[in-house]
VMD Tcl script that draws the C-alpha trace (Angstrom):
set ca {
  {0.00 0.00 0.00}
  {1.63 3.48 -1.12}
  {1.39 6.26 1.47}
  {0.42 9.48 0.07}
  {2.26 12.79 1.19}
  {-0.12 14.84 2.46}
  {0.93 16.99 4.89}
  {-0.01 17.43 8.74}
  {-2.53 20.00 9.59}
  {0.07 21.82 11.25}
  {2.18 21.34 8.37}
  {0.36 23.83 6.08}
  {1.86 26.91 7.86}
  {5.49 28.48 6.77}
  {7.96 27.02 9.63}
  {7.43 29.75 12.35}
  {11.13 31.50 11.71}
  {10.04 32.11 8.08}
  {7.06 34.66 8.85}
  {9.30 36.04 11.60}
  {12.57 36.50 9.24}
  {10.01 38.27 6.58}
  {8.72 40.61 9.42}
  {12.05 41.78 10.35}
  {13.37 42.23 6.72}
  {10.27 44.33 6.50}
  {10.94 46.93 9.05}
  {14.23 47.32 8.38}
  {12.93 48.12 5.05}
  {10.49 50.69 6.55}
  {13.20 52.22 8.47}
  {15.74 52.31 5.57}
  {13.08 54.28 3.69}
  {12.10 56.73 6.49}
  {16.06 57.78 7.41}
  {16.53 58.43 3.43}
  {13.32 60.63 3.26}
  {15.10 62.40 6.47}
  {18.57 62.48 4.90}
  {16.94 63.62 1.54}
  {14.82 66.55 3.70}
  {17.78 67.44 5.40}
  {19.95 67.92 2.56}
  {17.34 69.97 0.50}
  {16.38 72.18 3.67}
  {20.50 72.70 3.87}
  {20.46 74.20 0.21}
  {17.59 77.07 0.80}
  {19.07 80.20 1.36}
  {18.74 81.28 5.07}
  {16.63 83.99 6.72}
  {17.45 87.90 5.79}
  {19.86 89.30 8.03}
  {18.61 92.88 9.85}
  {20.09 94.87 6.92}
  {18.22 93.01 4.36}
  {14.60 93.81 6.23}
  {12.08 95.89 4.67}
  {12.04 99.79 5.68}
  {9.35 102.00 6.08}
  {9.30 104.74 3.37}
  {10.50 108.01 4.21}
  {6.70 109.47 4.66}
  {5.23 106.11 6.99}
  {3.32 103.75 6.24}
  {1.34 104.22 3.03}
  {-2.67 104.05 4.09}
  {-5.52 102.87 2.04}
  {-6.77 105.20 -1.00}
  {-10.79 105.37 -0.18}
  {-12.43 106.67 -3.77}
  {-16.05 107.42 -3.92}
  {-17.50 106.52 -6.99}
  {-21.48 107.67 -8.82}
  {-24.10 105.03 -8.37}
  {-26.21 104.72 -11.41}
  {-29.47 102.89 -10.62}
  {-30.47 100.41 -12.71}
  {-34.15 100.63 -13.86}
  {-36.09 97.70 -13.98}
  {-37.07 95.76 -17.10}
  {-38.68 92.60 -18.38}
  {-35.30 91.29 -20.17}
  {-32.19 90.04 -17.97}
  {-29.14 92.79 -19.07}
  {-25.92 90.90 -19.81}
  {-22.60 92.51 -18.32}
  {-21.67 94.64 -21.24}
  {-25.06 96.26 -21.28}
  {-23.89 97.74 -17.60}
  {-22.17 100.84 -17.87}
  {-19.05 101.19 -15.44}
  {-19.71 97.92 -13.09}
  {-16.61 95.86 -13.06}
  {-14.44 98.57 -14.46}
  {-14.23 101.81 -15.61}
  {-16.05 104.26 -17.09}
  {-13.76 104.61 -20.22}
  {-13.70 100.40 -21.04}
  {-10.31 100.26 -18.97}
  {-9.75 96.94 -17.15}
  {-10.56 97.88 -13.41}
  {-7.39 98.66 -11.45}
}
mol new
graphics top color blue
foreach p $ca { graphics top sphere $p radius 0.5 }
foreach p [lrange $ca 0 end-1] q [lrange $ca 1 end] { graphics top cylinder $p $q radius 0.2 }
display resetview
């Protein structure tokens, strides 16, 4: 009578170093990768030029500070009508008067 080969039912498993071995070779993987990324950060942080020294700083002007320009400008009202208006049919909204992109 010829005995068949089957294995064990503990037998289907890797041998327990195996899975072990494969863990370990897989961190040090991990942690191969992560110290290159730092190396790699490092190195292109060290070729960015460094922060302006005092002299380098902006300056006020002469006059101060500069303050905000307040403009008043004409309302035209808008009188009301059946059709909707499309933008270029509304004089001066968006830019100026003259057709000049808005500044």
């Amino acid at each position: 009578m010829a005995s068949s080969h089957l294995p064990l039912p503990g037998q289907l498993a890797a041998p327990h170093g195996t899975s072990g071995v494969l863990l370990v070779i897989a961190g040090v993987a991990l942690v191969a990768v992560l110290l290159a990324a730092f190396a790699w950060g490092r190195r292109l942080k060290a070729r960015e030029p460094g922060p302006p020294r005092p002299e380098e700083q902006p300056r006020l002007p002469e006059g101060g500070p500069v303050g905000d320009i307040v403009e008043s400008q004409e309302t035209e009202e808008l009188t009301r009508t059946e059709q909707r208006r499309t933008p270029h049919e509304l004089k001066g909204y968006g830019g100026s008067h003259d057709g000049s992109p808005p500044r």
